[in-house]
VEXROSE-582870 format. One record per residue: x, y, z of N, C-alpha, C in turn; residue in three letters. Coordinates in steps of 0.02 Angstrom, whole numbers, plus 50000, padded with zeros to 5 digits. Layout:
N
XYZXYZXYZala
...
//
This chain:
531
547285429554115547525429454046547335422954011unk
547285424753955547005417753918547825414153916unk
547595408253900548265403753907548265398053834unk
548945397853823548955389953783548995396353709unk
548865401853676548615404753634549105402353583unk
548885401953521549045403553447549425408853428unk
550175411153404550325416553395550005421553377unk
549495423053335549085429953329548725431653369unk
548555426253431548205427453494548675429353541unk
549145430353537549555427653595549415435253655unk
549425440053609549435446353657548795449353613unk
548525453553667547785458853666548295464153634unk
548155466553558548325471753537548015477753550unk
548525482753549548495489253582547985494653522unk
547565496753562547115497953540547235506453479unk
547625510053530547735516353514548375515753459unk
548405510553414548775510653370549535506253390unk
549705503853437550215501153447549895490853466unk
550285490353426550315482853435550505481253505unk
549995479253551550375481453637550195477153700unk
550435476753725550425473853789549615470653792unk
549515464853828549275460753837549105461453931unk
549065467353927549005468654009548345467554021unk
548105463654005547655460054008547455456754078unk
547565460554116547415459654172546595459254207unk
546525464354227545845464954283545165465054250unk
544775467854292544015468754266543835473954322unk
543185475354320543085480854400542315479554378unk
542105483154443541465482654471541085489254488unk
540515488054459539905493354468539785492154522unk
539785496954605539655495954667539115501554696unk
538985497054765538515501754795538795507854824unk
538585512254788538795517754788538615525054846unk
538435528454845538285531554928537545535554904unk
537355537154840536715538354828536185533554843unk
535575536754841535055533254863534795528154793unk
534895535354732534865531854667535145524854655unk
535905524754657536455519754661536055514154691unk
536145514554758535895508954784535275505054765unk
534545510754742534125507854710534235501854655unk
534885506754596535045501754543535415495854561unk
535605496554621536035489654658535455484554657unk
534945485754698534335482254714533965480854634unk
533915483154615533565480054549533985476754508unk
534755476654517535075471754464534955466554503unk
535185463154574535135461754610534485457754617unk
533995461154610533385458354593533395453654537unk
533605458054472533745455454418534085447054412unk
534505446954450534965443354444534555435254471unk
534095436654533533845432554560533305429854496unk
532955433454476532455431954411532775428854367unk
533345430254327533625427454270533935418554303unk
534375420154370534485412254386533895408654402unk
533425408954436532715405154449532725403054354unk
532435407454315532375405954225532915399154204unk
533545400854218533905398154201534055390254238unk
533865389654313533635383554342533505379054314unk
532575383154297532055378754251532115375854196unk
532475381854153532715378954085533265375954076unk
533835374154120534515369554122534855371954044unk
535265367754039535655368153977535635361653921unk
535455364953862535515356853815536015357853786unk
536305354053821537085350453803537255345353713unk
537615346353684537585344253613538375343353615unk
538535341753547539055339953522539265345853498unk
539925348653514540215355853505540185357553425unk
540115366253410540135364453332540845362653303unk
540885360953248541465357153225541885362153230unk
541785369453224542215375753207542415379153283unk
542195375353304542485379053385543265375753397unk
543275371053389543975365753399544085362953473unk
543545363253494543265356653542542955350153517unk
543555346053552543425336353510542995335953577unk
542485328553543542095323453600542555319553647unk
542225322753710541695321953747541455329953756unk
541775332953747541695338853766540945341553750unk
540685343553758539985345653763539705354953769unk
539415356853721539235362653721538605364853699unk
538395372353741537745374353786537735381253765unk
536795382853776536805389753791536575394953859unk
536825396353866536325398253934536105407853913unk
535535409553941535045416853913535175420153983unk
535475424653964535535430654001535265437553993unk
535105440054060534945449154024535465453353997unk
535495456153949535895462053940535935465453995unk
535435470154027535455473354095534975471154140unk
535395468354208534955464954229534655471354274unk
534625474954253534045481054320533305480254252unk
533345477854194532865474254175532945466354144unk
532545463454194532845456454198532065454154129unk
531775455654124531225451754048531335455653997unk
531805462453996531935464953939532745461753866unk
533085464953846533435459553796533845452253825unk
533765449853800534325441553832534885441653765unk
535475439253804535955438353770536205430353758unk
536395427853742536745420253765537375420753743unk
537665416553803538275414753811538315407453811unk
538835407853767539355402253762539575396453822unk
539395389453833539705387453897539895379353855unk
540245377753878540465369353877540645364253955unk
540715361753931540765357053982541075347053962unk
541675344154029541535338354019541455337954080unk
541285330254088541005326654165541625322654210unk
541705322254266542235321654295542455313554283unk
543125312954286543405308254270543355299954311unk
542885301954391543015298454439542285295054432unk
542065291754466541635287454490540895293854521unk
540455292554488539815293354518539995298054589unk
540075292454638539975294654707540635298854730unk
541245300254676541785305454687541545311554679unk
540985310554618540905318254580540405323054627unk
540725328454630540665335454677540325340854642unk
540045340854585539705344954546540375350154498unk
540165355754459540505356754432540865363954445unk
541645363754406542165368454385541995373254372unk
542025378854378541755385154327542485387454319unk
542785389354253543315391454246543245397954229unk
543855405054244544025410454191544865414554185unk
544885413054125545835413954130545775421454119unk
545465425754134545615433054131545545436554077unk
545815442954068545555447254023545855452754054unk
545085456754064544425455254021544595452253941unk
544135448753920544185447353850544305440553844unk
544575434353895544775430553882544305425553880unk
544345420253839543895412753825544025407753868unk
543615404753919543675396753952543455392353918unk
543185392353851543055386453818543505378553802unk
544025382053811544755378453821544825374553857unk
544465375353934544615373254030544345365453991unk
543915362753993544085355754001544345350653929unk
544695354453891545325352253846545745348153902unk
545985351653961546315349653993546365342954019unk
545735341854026545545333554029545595329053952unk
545325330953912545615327853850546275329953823unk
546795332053849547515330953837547865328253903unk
547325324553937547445322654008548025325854030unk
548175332654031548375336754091548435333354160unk
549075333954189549295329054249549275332654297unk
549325339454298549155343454361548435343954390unk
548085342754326547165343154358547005337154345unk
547475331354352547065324954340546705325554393unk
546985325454474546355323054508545895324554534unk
545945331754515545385336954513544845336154474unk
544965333554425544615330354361544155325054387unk
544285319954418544015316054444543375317354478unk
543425322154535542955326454578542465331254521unk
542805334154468542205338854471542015338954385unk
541655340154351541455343454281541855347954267unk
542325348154221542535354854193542175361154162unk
542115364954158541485369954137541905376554114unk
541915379554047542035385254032541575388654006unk
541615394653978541225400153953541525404153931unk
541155407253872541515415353846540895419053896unk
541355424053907540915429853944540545433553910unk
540225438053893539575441853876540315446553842unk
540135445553776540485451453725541215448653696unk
541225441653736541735437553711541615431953648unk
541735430353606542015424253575541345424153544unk
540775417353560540245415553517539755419253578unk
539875422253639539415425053689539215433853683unk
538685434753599538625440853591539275445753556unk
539625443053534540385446753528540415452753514unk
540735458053534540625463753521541485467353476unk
541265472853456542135473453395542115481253401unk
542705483853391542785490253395543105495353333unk
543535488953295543795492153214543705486053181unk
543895485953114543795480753077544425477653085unk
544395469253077544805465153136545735466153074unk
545335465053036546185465452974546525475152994unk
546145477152990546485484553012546725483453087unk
546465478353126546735481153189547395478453205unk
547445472453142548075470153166548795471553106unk
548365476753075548975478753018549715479853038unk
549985480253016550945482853033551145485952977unk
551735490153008551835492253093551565498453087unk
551395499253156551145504153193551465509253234unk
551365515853250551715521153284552155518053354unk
552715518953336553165517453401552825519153460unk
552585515253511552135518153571552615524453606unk
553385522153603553675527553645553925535053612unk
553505541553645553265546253554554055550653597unk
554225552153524554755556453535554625564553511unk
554075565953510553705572153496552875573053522unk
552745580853543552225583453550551675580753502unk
551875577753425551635577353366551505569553384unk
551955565453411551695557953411551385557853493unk
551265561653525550645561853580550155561853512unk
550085567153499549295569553492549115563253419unk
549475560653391549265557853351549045550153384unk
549545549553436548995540953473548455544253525unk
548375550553546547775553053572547115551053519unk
547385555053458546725553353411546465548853377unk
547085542453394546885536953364546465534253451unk
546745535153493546385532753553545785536753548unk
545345541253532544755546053528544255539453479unk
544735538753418544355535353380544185529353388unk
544515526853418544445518953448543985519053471unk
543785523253548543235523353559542735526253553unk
542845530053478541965531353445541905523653408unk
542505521153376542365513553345541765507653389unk
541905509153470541765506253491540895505353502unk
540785512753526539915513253500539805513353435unk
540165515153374539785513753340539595507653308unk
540045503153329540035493753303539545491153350unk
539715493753427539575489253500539105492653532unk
538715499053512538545504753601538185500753629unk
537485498353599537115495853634537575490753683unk
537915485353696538455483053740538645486853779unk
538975491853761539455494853813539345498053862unk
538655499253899538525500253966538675496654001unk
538435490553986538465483554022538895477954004unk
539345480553977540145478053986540605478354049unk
540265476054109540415477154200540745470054210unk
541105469254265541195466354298540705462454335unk
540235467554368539795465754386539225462754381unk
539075464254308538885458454270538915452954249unk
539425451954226540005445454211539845440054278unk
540025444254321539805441454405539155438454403unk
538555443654380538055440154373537705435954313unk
538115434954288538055430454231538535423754262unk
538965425254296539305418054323538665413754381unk
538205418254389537645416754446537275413754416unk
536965415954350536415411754309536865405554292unk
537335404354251537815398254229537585393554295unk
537835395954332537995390154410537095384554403unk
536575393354399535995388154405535915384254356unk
535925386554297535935381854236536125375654229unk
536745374454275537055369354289536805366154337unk
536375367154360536155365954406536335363554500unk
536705369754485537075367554556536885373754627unk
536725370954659536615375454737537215380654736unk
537985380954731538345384254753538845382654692unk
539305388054665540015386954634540515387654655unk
540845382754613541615380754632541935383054583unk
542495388054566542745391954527543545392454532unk
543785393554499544325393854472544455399454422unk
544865405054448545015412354397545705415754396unk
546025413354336546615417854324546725424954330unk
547155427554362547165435754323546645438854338unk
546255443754278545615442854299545235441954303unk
545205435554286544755430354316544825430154403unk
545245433354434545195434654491544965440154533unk
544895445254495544445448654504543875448654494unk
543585445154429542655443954432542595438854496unk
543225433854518542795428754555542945432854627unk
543255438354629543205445054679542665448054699unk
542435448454628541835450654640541055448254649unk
541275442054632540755436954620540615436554702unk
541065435054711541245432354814540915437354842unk
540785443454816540635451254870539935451054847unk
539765448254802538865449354748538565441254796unk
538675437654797538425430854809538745427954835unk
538925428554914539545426454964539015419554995unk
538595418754980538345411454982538105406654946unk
538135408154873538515402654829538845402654820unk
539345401854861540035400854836540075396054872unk
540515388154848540635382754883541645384354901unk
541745383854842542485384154826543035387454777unk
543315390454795543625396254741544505394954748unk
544745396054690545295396954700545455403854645unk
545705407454670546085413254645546805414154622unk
547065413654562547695414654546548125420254518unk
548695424854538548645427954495548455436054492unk
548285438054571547775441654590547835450354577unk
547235451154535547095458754532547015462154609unk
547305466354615547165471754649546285474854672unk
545835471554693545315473454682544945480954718unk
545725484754747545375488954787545195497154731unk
544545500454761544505504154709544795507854681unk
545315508754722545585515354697546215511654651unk
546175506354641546515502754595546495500354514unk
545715500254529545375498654454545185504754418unk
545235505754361545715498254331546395506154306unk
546305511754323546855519754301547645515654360unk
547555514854397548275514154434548335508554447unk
548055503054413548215496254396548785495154341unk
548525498954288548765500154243549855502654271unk
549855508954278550275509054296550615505954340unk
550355503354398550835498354441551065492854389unk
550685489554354551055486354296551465488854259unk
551535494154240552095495854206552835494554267unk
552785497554294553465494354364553525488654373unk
553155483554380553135477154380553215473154317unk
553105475254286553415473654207554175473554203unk
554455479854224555245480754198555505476554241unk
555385476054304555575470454361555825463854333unk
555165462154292555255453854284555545453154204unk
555565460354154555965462354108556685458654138unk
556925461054186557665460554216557925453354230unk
557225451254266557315444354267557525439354206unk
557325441854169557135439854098557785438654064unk
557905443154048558675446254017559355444554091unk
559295444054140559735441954204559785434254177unk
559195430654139559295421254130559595423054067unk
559395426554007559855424653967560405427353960unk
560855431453986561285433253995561885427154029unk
561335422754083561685416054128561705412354077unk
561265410854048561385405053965561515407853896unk
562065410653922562395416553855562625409553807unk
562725406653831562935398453800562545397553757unk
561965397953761561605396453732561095400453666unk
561295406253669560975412753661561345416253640unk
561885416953642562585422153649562175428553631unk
562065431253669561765437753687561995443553723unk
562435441953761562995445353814562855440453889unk
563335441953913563365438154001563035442854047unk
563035447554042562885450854084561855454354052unk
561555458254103561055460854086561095468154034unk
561475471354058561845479554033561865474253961unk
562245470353928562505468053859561905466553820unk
561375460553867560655460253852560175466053821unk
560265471153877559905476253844560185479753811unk
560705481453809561115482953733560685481353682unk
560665475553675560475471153610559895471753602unk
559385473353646558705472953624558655481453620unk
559045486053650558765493753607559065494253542unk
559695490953518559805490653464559265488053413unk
559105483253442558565480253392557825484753379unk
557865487553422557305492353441557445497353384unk
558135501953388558175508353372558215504653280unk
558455498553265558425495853214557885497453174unk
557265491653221556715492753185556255498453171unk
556335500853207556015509453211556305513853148unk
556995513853141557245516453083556985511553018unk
556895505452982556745502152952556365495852988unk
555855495852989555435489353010555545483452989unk
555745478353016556145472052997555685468352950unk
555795467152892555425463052852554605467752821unk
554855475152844554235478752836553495479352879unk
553795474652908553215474752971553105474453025unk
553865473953062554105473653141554375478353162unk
554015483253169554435488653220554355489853279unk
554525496253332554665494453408553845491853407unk
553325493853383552615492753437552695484853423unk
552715480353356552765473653355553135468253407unk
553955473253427554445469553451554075469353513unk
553875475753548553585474553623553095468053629unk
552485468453594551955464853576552125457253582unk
552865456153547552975448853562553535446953614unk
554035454453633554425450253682553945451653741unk
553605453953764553155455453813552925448353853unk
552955443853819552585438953821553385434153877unk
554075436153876554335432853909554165435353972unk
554325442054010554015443154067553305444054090unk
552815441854038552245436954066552315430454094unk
552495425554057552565418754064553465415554075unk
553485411954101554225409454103554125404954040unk
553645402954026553615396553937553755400653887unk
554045405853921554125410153832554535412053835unk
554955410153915556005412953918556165409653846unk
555975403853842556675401153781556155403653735unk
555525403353695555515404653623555895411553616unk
555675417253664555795422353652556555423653643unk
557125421053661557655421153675558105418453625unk
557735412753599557995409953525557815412453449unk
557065417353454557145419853424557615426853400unk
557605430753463557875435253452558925433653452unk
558955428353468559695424753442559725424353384unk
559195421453350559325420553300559365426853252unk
558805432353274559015440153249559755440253232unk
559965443053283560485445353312561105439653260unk
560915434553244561605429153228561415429653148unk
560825435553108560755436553054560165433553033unk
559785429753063559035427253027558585432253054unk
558245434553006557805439553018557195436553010unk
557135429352970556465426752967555985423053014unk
556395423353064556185420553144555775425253174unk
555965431253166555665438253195555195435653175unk
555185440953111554595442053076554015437253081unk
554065429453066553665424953075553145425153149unk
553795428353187553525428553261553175433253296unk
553405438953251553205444453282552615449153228unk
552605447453169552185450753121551405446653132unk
550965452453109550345449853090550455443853039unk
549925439253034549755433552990549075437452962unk
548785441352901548185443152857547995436852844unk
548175433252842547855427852797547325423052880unk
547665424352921547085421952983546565424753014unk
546165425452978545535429752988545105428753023unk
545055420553061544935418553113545325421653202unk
545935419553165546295422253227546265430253257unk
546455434353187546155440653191545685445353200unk
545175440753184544285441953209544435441553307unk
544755435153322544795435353381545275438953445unk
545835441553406546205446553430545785452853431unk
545555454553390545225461953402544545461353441unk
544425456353474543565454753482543915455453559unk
544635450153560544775452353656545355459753673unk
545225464053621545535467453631544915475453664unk
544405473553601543595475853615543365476353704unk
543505470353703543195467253780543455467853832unk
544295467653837544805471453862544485478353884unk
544655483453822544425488153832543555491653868unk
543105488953846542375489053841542455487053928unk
542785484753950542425484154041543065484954060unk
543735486754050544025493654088543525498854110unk
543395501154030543195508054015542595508554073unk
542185502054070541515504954092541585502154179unk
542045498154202541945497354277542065502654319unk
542415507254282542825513954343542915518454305unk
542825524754331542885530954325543825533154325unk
543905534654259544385536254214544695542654210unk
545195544854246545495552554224545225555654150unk
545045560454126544975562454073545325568954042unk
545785572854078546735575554087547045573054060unk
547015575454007547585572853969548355576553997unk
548155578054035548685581854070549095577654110unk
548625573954132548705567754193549355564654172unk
548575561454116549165554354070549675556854059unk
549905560854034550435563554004551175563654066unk
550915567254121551255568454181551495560454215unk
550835557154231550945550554244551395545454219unk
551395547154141551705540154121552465544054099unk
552385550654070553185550254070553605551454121unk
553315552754171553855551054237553925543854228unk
553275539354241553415532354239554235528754211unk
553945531654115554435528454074555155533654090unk
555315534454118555775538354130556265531754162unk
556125529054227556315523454263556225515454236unk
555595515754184555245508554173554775509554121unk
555395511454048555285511853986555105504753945unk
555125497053972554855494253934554225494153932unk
553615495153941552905492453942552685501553940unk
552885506753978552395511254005551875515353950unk
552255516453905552185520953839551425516253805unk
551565511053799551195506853751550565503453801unk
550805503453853550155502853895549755508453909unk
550175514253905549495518753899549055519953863unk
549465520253808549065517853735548515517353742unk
548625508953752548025505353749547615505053781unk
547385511853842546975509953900546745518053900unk
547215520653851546925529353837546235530353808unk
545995525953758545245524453741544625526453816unk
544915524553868544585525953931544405532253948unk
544785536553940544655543353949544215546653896unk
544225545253847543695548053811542915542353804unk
542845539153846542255534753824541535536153812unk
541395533753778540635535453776540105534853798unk
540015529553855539415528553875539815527353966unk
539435527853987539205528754073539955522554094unk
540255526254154540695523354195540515523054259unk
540395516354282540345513654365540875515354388unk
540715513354477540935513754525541105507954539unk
541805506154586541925497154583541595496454631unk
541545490454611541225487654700541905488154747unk
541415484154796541955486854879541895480554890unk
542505478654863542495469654886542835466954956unk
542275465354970542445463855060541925456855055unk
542055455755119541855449255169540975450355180unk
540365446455157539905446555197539665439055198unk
539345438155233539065431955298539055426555213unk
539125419955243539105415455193539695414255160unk
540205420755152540745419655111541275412555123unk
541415406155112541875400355122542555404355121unk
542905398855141543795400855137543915401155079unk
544285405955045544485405754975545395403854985unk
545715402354940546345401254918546745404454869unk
547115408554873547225414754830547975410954827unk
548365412954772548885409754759549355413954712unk
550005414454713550305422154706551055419554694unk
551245420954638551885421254644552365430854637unk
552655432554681552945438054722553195441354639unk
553445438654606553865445054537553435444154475unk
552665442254488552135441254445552285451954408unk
552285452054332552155459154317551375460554300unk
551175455154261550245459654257550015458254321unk
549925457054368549675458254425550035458454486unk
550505462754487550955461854562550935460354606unk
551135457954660550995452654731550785456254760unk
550565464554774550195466454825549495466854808unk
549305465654763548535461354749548215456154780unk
548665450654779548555446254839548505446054894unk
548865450354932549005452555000548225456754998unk
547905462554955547585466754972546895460854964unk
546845456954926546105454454920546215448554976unk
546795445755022546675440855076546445447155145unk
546525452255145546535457855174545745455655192unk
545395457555123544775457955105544295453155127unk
544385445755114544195441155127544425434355184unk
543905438055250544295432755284543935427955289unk
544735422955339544795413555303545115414655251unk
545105415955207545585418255173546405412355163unk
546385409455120547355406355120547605410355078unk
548335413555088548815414655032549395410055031unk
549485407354973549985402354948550625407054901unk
551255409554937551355412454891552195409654862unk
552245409254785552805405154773553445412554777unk
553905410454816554385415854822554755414454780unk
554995420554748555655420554704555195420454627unk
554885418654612554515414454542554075422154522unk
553875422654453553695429154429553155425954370unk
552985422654378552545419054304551995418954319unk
551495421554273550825423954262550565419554293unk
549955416154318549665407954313549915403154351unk
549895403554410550385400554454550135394454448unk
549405390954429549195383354461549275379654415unk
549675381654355549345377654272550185375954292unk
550695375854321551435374454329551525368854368unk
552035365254348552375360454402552555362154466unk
552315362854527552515364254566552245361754617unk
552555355354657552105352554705551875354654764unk
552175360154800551925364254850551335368154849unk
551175368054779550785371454771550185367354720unk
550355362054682549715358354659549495353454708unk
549835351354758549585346354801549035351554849unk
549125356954875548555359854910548075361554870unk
548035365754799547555364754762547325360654735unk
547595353754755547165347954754546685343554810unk
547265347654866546845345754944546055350854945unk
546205356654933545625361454940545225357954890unk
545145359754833544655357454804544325350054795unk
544735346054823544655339554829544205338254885unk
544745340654953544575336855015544085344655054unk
544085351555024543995357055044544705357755116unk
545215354055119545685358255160546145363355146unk
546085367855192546345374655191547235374155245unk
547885373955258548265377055282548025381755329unk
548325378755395547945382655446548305388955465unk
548925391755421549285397855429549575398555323unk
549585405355332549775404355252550455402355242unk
550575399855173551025397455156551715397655107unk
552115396555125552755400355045553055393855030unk
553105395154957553405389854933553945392754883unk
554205386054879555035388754847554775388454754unk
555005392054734554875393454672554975387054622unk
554405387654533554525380954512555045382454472unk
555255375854440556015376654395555865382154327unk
556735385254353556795389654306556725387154227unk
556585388054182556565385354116557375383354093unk
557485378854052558005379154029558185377553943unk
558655382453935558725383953848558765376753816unk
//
């Protein structure tokens, strides 16, 4: 998941008409598949891939002074690097992507070559990753030291080719159809806004959207590395960003020096990205509980009720509120989800979320609204909400083969929301575009272990909702040597960007010293937030 965001960034709006969840999780992979065909096209991207990094070697990166409109200050430094659109033709179109970079903080003979960062998505921007060094960030100081920070927008992200699916002010209009339909009549009407979405999508993006993969992305993290000129990468991937560097590990298990994984998608196939989806919805209401269980303990603070039952009281009231009249005209249930969503993502958003909706509740309605409504007038921001909402969608759609039953969906999710009505409705939504897509759906890869692969470090906290803890477990499964670090008790998106010394001191040993924990490890959870 992208991190640090701007309120109109804050969540990937829901595509099929609901302002929605930010499940912004995974990515998937075009794999070798059991045809002879398949495998051919394995071998020629593959091929591909080797041609475009050799190109990209030769030609390195000219590094400049960022443009003024990106909102990267000096030292920071920014690049292009030329990629294929499809690499099964590696001299046919090139794309360029977006990369920056600063240089490590330490001495000459400390520095270890460079960072490759990705906070997830699909859709999300690393242009951000070495900000962290110019707001001297204390968790990666001495990581900083050792290596170059290095981000990138991915291929269809940000300034890397960007690709769009509606026009960006329509996508973030308010309000929008309550995701949870209380009629035959509000199915079929977010069906056809999900139909149209993705004709929006070829008709703004098609040429893109074959090669909107995982697997690509993967091999576009291969050309970067050479560009940079480095023998092997050292990476760092949120969310899913843990899945491309999943997949990266299974495509090129011998450049890889050092990886750390946070956060972890589920990479097995039958996971990506149709029953990813729903295991998040269960894992959502989970850390929902958690959520509403703290402020209920700091009713003191909140006066919200003491208990959870009083909590949620208050938020279906507010619900059945806005749905009947949209608060301020523009917050109704799809808005409210869209922004409280964001507390059982992150624990940094227990208290905003909690004070705003206090303040609801104690009669200010202008807290909401501020918080939870579109801003029209940010057309920057909104260009970029719908661009990672595009991209989101655009390599769901195209890594895996998608139910197209509407019978399914239907069966699937209202049992779901039956048990684990906050997220289910509105995440389908937004991931229903999949079933009707338009251009060609891969097969994931089969991410496993081959020769060359280093120890990776996967890192997990157990009541995580966009990516649930048996993700971690299934990709250490996958990759052996393999460490899992997992924080018990703790449920927050992003486990390494937190205070937590059990867990930044080894991701400082690994990437520092390359030591690994010679049995995996649990650590006690970091501090709860407080009001």
């Amino acid at each position: 998941m992208r991190e640090n965001r701007p309120k109109s960034r804050l969540l990937a709006f829901g595509s099929a008409g609901a302002l929605v969840t930010a499940t912004l999780i995974a990515g998937a992979v075009a794999a070798p598949a059991a045809s002879a065909d398949s495998r051919h096209g394995q071998d020629r991207e593959a091929r591909g891939a080797r041609i475009a990094a050799a190109r990209a070697a030769k030609a390195g990166i000219d590094w400049q002074d960022c443009p003024a409109d990106w909102g990267l200050e000096k030292p920071i430094q920014c690049g292009w690097v030329s990629v294929p659109l499809d690499y099964a033709k590696p001299y046919g179109k090139q794309i360029k992507l977006a990369v920056d970079r600063i240089g490590n903080t330490g001495t000459p003979e400390e520095r270890q070559g460079a960072l490759v960062y990705n906070p997830g998505g699909p859709g999300g921007s690393g242009l951000r990753f070495p900000r962290r060094v110019v707001t001297k960030n204390a968790i990666w100081a001495n990581v900083a030291k050792a290596y170059d920070f290095v981000g990138f927008d991915p291929r269809g992200v940000g300034h890397s080719a960007p690709i769009s699916c509606v026009d960006p002010q329509e996508f973030v209009k308010a309000p929008k159809a309550d995701p949870v339909p209380d009629t035959e009549a509000d199915k079929t009407a977010q069906r056809k806004l999900a139909r149209e979405y993705a004709q929006g999508c070829a008709e703004r993006s098609g040429a893109m959207l074959p090669q909107m993969t995982t697997p690509n992305t993967a091999r576009d993290l291969d050309v970067i590395r050479a560009a940079l000129g480095e023998k092997k990468l050292n990476y760092l991937g949120v969310s899913y960003g843990t899945y491309l560097g999943a997949v990266y590990g299974t495509l090129f298990p011998g450049h890889l020096r050092r990886m750390v994984v946070d956060s972890v998608v589920d990479p097995s196939r039958e996971n990506i990205w149709y029953q990813a989806n729903l295991n998040q919805d269960i894992a959502f209401e989970g850390r929902w509980k958690d959520w509403e269980d703290w402020v209920a303990a700091n009713d003191a603070a909140f006066h919200l009720g003491t208990t959870r039952g009083a909590v949620q009281a208050k938020w279906l009231e507010l619900r059945a509120t806005a749905k009947k009249n949209p608060i301020g005209g523009v917050v109704g249930p799809a808005e409210l989800i869209s922004f409280f969503q964001s507390a059982p993502y992150y624990d940094s958003s227990w208290v905003p979320v909690a004070s705003v909706f206090s303040k609801y509740v104690a009669g200010d309605t202008k807290a909401l609204v501020d918080a939870a409504a579109p801003d029209l007038s940010d057309t920057a921001g909104n260009i970029s909400a719908e661009n990672g909402n595009a991209v989101y969608t655009a390599v769901e759609c195209a890594d895996a083969k998608w139910p197209t039953s509407w019978r399914k969906w239907d069966r699937d999710n209202t049992r779901l929301n039956k048990d684990y009505p906050f997220m289910t409705w509105a995440n389908a939504w937004m991931n229903l575009p999949c079933a009707t897509w338009p251009t060609k759906q891969q097969t994931p890869v089969d991410v496993k272990t081959h020769r060359g692969l280093p120890p990776v470090m996967i890192v997990q906290s157990t009541r995580d909702a966009a990516t649930p803890y048996p993700g971690a477990v299934d990709l250490h499964k996958r990759f052996k040597g393999s460490r899992l670090i997992t924080e018990e008790g703790a449920g927050s998106h992003g486990v390494t960007g937190l205070v937590n010394p059990c867990i930044n001191e080894r991701v400082d040993s690994y990437l520092i010293d390359g030591k690994l924990d010679t049995a995996d490890v649990t650590c006690a959870p970091h501090a709860t937030p407080k009001p």
